[in-house]
BASESE-996274 format. One record per residue: x, y negated, z of N, C-alpha, C, O, CB in turn; residue in three letters. Coordinates in steps of 0.02 Angstrom, whole numbers, plus 32768, in hexadecimal, padded with zeros to 4 digits. Each point is the difference from the previous one (the first is absolute). Glycine has a CB too. Layout:
  nxx  nyy  nzz caxx cayy cazz  cxx  cyy  czz  oxx  oyy  ozz cbxx cbyy cbzz marke
    X    Y    Z    X    Y    Z    X    Y    Z    X    Y    Z    X    Y    Z   ALA
...
This chain:
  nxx  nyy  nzz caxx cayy cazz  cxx  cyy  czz  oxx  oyy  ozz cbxx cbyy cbzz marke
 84E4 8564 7ED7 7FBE 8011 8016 7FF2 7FE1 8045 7FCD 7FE1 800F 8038 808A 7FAF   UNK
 8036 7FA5 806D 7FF4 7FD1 803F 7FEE 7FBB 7FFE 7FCE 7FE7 801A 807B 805A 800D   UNK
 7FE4 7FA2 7FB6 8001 7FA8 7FE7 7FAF 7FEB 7FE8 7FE2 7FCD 800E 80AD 8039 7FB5   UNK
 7F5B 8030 8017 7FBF 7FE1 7FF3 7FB8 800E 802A 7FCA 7FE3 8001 8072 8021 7F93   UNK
 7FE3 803C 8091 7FC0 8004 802F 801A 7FBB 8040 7FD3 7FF4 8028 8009 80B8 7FC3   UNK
 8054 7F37 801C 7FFE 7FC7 8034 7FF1 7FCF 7FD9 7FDA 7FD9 801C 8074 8048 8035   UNK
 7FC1 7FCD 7F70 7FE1 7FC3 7FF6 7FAB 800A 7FE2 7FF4 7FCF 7FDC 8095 7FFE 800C   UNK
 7F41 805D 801B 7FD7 8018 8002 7FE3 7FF2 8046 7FC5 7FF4 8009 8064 8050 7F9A   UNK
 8003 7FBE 808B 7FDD 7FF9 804A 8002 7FCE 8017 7FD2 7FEF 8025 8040 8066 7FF5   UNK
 8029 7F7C 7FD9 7FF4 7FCC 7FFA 7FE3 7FCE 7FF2 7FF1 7FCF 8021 8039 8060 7FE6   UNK
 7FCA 7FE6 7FAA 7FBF 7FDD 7FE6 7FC2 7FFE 8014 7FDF 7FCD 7FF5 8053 8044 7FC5   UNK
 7FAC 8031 806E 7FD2 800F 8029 7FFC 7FD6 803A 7FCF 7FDB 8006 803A 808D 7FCF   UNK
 801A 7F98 804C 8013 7FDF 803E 7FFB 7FB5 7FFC 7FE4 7FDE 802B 8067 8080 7FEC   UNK
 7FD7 7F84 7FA7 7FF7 7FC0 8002 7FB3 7FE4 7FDC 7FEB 7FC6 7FFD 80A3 803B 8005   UNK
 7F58 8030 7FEB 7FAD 7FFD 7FD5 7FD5 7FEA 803C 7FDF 7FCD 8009 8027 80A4 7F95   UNK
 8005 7FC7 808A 7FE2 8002 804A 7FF0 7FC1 8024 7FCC 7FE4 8012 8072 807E 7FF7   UNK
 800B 7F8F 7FFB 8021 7FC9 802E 7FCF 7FCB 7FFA 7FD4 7FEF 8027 80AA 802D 7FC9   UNK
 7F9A 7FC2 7FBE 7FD1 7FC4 7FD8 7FBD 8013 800E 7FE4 7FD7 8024 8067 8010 7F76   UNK
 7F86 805A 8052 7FC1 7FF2 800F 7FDD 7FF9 803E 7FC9 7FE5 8006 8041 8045 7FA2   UNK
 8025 7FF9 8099 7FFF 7FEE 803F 7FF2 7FB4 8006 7FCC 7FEB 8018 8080 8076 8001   UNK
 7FDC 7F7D 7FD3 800A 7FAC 8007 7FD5 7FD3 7FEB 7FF6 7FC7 8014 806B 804E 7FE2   UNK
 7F78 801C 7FC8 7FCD 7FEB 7FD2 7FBF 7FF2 802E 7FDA 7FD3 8011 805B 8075 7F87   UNK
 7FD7 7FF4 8071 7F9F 8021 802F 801F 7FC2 8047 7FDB 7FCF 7FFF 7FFC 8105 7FE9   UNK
 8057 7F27 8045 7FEC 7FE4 803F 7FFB 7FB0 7FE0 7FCA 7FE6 800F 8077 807A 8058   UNK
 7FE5 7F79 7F77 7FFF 7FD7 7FEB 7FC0 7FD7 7FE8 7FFC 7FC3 7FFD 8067 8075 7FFF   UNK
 7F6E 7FF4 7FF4 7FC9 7FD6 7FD4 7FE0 7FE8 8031 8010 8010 8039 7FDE 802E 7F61   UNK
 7FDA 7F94 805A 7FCD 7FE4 8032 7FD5 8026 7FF0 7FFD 8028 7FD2 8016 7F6A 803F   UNK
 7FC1 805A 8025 7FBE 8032 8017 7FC2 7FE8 7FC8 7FCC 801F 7FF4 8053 7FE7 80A7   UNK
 7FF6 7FBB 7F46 7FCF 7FF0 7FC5 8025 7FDF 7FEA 803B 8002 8010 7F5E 8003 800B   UNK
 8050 7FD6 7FBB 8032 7FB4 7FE5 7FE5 8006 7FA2 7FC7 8000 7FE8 80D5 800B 8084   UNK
 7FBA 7FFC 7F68 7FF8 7FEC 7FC8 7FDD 8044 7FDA 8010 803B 8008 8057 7F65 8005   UNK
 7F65 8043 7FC9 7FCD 803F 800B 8037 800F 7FA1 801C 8035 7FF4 7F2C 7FA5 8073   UNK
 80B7 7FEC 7F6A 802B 7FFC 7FC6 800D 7FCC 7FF4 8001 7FD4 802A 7FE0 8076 7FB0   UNK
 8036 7FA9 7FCF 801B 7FC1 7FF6 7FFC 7FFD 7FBF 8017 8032 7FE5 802D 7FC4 8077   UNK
 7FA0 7FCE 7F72 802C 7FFB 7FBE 8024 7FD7 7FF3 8000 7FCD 8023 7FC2 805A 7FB8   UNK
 8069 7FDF 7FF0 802B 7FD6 7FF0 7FD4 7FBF 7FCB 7FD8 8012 7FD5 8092 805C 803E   UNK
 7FA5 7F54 7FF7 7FEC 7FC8 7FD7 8036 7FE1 7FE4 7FF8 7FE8 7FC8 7FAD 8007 8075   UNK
 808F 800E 7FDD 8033 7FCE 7FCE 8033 8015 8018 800D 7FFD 803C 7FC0 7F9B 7FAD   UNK
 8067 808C 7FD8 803C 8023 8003 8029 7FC7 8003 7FF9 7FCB 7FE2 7FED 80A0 7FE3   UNK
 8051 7FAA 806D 801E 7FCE 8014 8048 8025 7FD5 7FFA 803D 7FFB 7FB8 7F8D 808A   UNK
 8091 801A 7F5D 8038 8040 7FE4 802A 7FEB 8049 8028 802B 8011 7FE7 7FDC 7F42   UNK
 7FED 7FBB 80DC 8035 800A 8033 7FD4 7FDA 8032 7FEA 7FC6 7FFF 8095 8042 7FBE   UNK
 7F7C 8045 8083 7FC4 7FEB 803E 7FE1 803C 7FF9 8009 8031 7FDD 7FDB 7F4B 8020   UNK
 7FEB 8070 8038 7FC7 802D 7FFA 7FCB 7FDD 7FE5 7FF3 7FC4 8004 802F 807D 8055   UNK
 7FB5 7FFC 7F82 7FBA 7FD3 7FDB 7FC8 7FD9 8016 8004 7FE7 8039 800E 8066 7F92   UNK
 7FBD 7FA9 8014 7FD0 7FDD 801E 7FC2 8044 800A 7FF8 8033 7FDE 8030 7F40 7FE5   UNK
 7FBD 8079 806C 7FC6 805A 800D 7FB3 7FDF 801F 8002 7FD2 8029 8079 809D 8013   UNK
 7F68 7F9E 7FBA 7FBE 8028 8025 8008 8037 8035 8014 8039 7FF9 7FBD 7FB6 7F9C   UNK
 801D 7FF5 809A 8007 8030 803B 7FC3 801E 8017 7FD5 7FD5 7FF8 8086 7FEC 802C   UNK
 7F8B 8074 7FF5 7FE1 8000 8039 7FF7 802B 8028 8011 803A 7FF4 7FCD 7F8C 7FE0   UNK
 8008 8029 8061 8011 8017 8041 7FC2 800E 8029 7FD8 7FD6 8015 8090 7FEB 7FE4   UNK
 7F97 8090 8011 7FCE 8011 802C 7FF8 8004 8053 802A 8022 801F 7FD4 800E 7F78   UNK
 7FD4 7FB4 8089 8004 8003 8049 7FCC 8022 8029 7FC6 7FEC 7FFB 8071 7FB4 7FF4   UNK
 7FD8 808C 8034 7FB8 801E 8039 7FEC 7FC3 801D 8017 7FD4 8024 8012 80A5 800B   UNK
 7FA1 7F98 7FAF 7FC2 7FC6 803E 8009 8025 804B 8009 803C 8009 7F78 7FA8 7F92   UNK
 807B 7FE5 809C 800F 802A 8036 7FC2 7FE1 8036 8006 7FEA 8039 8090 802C 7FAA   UNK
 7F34 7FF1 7FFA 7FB9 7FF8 8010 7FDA 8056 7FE8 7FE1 802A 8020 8024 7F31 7FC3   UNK
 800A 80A3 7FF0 7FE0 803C 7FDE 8010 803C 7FE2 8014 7FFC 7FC6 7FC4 7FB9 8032   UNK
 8025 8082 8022 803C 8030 7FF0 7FF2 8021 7FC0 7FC6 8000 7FEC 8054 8019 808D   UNK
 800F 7FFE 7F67 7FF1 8018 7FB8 800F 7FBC 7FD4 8028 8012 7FD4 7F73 804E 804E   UNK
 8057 7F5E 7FD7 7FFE 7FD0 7FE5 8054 7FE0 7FE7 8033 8002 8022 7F4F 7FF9 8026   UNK
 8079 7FF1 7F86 8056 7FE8 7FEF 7FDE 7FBE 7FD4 7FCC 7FFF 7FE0 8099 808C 800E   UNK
 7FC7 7F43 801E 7FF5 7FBD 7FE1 8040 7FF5 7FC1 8033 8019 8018 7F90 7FB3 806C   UNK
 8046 8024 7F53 8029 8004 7FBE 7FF4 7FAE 7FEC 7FC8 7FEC 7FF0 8022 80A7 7FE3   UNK
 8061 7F35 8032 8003 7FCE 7FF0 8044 800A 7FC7 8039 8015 800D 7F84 7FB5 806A   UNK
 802C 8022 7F50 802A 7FDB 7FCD 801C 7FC1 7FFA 7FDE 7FCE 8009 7FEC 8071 7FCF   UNK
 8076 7FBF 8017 8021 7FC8 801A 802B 7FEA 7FB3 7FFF 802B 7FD3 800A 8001 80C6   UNK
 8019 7F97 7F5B 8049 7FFC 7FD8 802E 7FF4 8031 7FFB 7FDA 8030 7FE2 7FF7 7F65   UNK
 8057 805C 8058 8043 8001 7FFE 8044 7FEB 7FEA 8025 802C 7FEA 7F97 8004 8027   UNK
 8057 7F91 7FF3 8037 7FF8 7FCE 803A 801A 8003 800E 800A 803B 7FC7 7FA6 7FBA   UNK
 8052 805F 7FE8 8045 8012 800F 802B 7FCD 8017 803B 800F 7FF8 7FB8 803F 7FBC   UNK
 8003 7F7F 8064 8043 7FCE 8012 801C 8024 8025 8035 7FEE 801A 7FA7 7FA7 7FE3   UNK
């Protein structure tokens, strides 16, 4: 019973940890999503990106550019 309430807290602890890292990590805007266009079986694929930015003229306002992505 002991054994599993520590690895229980553990698991908590390390849930935590990762989403801690998650949340400071991200940018303040950036990749808004992505699709996939050409499955690659070794690499990363080919995508559609895009990426949202605050206009920093106009508040409230966000600008959204679509891009390709290749996997090389």
């Amino acid at each position: 019973m002991r054994r599993l309430g520590l690895v229980l807290g553990t698991v908590v602890a390390l849930a935590v940890v990762i989403l801690t890292v998650w949340i400071i990590s991200r940018p303040e805007r950036g990749s808004t999503g992505s699709v996939n266009t050409k499955f690659r079986l070794l690499g990363p694929d080919d995508k559609i990106v895009v990426d949202g930015f605050d206009d920093p003229k106009v508040e409230g306002v966000a600008c959204h550019i679509s891009r390709a992505q290749t996997g090389a």
